[in-house]
C-alpha positions in Angstrom: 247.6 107.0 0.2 245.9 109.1 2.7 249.4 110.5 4.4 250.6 111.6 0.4 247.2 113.3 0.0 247.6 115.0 3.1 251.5 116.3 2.2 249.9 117.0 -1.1 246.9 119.1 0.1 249.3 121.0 3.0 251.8 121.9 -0.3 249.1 123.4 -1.3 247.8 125.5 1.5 251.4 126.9 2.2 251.4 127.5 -1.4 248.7 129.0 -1.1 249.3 131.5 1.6 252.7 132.8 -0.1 250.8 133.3 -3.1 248.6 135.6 -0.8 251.2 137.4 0.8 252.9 138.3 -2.5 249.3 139.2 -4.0 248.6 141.3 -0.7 251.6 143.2 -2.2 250.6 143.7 -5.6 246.9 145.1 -4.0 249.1 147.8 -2.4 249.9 148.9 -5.8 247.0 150.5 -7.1 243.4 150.3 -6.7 241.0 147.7 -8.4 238.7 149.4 -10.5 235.4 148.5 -11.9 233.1 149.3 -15.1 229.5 149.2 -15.6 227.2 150.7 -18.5 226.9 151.2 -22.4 229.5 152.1 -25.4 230.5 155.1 -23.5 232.5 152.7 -21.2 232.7 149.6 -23.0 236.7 148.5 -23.9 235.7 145.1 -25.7 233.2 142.9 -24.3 230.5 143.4 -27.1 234.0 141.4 -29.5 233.0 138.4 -27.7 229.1 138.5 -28.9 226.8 137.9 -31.7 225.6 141.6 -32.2 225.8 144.2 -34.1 226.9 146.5 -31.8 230.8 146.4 -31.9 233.3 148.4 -32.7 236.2 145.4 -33.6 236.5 147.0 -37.2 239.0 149.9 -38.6 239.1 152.4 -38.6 238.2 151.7 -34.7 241.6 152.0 -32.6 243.3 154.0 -35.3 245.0 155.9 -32.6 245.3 152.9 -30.2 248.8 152.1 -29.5 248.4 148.9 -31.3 246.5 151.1 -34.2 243.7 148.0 -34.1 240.8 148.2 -33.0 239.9 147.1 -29.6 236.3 147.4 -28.8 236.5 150.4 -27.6 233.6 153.0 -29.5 236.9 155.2 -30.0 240.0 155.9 -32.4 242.1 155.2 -29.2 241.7 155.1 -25.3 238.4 155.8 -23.7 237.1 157.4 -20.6 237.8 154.3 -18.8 241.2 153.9 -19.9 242.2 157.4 -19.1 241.1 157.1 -15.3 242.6 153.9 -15.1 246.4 156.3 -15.9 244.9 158.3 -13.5 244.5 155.8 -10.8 247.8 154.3 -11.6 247.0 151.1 -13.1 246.4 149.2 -16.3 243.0 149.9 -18.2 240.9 147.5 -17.0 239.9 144.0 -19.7 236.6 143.1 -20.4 235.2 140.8 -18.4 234.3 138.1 -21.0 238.4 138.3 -22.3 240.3 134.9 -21.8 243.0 136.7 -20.6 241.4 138.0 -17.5 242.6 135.5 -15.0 245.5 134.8 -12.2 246.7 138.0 -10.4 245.0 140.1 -13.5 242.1 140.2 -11.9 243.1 142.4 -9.0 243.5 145.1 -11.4 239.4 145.3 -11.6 237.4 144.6 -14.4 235.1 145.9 -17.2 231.4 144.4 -17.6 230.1 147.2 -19.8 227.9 146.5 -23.0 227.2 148.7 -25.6 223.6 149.2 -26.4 222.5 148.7 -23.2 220.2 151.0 -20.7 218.9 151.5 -17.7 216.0 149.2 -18.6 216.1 146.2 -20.1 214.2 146.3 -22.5 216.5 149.2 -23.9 218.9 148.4 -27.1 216.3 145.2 -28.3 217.4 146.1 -31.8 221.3 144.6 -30.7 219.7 141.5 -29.9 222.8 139.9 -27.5 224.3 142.3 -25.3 225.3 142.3 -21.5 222.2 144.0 -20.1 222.6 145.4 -16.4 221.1 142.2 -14.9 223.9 140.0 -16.5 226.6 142.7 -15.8 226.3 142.2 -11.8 225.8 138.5 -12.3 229.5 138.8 -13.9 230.0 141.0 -11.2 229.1 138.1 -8.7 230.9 136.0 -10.7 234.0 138.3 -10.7 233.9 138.3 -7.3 234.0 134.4 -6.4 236.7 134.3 -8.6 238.4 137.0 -7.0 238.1 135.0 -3.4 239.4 132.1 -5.0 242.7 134.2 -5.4 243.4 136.1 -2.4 240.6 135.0 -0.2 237.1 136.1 0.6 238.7 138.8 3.4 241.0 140.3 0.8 238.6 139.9 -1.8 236.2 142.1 -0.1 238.5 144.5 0.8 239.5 145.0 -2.7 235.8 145.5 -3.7 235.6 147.4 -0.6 238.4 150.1 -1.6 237.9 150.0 -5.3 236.4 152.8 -7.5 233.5 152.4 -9.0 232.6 154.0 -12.8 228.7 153.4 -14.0 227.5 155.4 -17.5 224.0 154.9 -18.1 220.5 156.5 -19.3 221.4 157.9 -22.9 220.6 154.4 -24.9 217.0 154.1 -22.4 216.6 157.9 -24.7 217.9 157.4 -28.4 217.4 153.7 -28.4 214.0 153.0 -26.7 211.9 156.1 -26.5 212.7 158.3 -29.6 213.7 155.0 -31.6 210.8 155.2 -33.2 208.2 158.1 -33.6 205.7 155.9 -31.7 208.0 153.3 -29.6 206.0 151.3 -27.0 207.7 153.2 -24.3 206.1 156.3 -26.0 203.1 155.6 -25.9 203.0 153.9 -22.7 204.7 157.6 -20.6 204.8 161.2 -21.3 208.6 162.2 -21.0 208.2 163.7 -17.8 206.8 160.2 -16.2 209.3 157.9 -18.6 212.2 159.9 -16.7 210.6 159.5 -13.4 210.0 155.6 -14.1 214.0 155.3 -15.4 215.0 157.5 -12.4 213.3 154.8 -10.1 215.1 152.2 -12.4 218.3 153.3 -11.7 218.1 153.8 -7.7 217.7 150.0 -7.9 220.9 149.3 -9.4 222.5 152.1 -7.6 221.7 150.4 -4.3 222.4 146.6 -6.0 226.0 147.9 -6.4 226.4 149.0 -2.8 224.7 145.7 -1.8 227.1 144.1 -4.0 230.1 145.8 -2.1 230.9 148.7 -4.1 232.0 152.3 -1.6 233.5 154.6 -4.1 230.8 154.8 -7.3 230.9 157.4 -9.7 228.1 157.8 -11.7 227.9 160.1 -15.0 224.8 162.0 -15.8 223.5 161.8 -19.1 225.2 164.7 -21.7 223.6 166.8 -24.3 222.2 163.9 -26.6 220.3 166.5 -28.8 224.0 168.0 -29.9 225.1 164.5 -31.0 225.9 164.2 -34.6 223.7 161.2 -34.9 220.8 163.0 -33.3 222.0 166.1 -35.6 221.5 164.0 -38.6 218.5 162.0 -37.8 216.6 165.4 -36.7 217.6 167.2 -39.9 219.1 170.3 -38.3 219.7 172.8 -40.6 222.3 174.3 -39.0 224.0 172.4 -36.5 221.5 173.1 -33.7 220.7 171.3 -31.0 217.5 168.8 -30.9 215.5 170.6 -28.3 213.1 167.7 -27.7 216.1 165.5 -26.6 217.9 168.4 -24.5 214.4 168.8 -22.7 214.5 165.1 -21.6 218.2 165.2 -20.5 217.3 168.5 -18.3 214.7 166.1 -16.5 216.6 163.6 -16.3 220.4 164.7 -14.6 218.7 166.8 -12.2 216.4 163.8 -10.6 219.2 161.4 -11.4 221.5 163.6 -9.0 218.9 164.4 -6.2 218.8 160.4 -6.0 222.6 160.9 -5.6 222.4 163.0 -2.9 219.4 160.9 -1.0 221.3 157.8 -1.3 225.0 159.3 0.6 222.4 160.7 3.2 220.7 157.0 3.7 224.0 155.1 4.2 225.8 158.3 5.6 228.5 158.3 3.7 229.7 160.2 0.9 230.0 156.5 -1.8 228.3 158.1 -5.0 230.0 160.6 -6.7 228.0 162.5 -9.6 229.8 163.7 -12.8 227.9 166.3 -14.6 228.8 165.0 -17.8 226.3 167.5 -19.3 227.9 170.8 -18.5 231.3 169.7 -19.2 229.9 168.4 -22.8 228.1 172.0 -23.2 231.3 173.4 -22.0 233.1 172.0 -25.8 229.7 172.8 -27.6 229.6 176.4 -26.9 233.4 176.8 -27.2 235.1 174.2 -28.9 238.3 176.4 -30.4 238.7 177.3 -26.3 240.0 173.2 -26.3 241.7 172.9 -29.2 238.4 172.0 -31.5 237.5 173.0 -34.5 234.1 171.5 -34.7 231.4 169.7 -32.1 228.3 169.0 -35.2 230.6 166.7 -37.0 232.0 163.4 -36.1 235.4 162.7 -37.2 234.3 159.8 -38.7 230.9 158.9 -40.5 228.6 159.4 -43.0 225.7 161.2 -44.5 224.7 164.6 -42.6 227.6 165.6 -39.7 229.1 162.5 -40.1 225.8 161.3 -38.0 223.9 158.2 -39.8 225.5 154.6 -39.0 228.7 153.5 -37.3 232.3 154.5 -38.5 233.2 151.5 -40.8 236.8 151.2 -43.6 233.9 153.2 -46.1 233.2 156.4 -44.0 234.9 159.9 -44.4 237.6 159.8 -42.1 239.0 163.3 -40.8 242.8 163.7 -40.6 243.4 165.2 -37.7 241.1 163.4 -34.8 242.3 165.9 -32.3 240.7 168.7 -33.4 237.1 166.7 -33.7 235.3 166.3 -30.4 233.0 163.5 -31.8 235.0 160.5 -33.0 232.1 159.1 -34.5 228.0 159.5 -34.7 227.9 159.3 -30.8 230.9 158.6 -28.8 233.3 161.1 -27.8 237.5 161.2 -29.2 240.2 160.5 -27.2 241.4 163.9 -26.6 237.7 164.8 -25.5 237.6 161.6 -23.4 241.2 163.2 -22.1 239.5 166.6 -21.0 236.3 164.6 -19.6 239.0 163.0 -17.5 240.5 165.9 -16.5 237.4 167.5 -15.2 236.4 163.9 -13.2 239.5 164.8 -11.4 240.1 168.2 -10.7 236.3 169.9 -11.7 234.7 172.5 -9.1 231.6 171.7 -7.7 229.8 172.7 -10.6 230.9 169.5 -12.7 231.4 167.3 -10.0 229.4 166.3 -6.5 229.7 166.2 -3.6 233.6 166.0 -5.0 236.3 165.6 -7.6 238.4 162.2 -8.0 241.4 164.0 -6.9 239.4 164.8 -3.4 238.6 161.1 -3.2 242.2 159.9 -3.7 243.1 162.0 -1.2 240.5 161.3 1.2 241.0 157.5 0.8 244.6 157.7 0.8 244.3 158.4 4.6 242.5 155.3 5.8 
């Protein structure tokens, strides 16, 4: 008994080892990549949970190349997606999909909820979502998984050389303080000392995701909620004009969210966190959309009530024809061919959009080690 256990457990190990060797192969391929945050990001986790925040109904996915809808808060591919092409490998699944499992896994993974925030008590009103907490958990979970595949040396590595994407901060705005025109966190901060407590928020999961192994992170800043349809609709703009109580909160908020960038490379001397300055390359669309190919930035391509902006796009709301010359697919989230410029500009934007440099400049750095 004991010498067919021991043939049985060496099968195994050898097994085990050409398995490795042929994974070490596939890593070569293309980098893993990693998602954290809210809708923006989100390609399907939020299916897989009691809550009302899902986008797992048509016309969701319209322009998906299954024309179903995914998950994704978009009529096709996401932002996401679109660096995943970029990167040269498959978009990413969510990490609570069955099918992530076997060699899938060293493609990376998604663990982004929509409806979450920075803080946690951010998005109550969705009830079960995968708040930031539960997303690293995964993430820790992910990652023990991961080692049971290649190994924990090749499992950090892959952790190690992977890129990063975390979208946070505009859910801790439209769905916790201006949720309400007295919401607790209201009344508890002025805006200027609610941004300062969120900024201090977010430096902590900053630094969890470099404790947790993470090198290359790219993190957005927060765009121009007050241009939102949604916002545009809720605020009653007469004419299409930006809220300027919302654009006054995002204007504290990038600028201390990117001086945190900068003081975090300078305390592990090292260039791992990458700002996007999702703001100006939003503002860039707003004050010019025909200059991309838009025709309008008030209205969402799909919606209802005032620019398209009250409730989620469901089978019932007007539905624009052509979705690529809207920049808003729906109340809040952008369409695939703005995600497709947003992309562009993650890879290839001057220093005014991106900090201390563009995804191309990373590729190309990396590529060298």
């Amino acid at each position: 008994m004991a010498s067919s256990w021991s043939w049985t457990a060496s099968f195994f190990v050898t097994a085990g080892l050409v398995a490795a060797c042929l994974v070490g192969i596939a890593v070569d391929a293309s980098r893993a990549f990693y998602v954290f945050g809210d809708s923006l990001v989100d390609n399907g986790n939020n299916n897989f949970l009691v809550t009302p925040a899902r986008a797992d109904s048509p016309p969701y996915g319209i322009d998906y190349p299954t024309h179903m809808p995914t998950g994704r808060f978009s009529n096709g591919l996401n932002i996401p997606d679109i660096i995943s092409e970029h990167i040269g490998g498959e978009s990413t699944l969510p990490y609570l999909s069955p099918e992530l499992t076997g060699s899938r896994l060293l493609n990376g993974a998604n663990f982004a909820s929509a409806g979450v925030g920075i803080l946690n008590d951010t998005g109550v009103q969705f009830a079960n979502i995968i708040r930031i907490p539960r997303q690293f958990a995964y993430f820790r979970q992910y990652k023990q998984r991961l080692s049971g595949l290649v190994g924990d040396e090749e499992a950090a590595k892959i952790v190690k050389n992977a890129l990063v994407l975390i979208t946070l901060g505009g859910n801790d705005f439209v769905n916790n303080y201006y949720l309400l025109p007295f919401s607790a966190r209201s009344r508890q901060f002025s805006l200027p000392d609610y941004v300062t407590y969120l900024i201090s928020e977010y430096e902590k999961i900053l630094v969890s995701l470099h404790e947790l192994g993470a090198r290359r992170i790219l993190v957005t800043g927060t765009g121009p909620l007050g241009c939102v349809p949604a916002m545009l609709a809720m605020r009653r703009s007469q004419e299409g004009n930006c809220d300027v109580e919302l654009q006054r909160a995002v204007s504290l908020f990038n600028p201390q969210l990117f001086d945190v960038i900068n003081a975090l490379n300078t305390r592990y001397n090292s260039q791992t966190f990458i700002a996007a300055n999702a703001f100006q390359m939003h503002m860039d669309f707003i004050t010019n959309p025909r200059a991309y190919g838009f025709e309008t930035t008030k209205v969402a391509c799909c919606g209802q009530g005032p620019y398209n902006g009250v409730g989620l796009c469901t089978f019932a709301s007007n539905l624009c024809n052509d979705r690529d010359t809207y920049f808003f697919w729906d109340a809040f989230h952008p369409s695939e061919k703005a995600s497709r410029i947003i992309v562009k500009q993650l890879f290839a934007g001057s220093t005014d959009y991106m900090h201390p440099m563009n995804l191309s400049t990373v590729m190309e750095l990396d590529s060298r080690l």
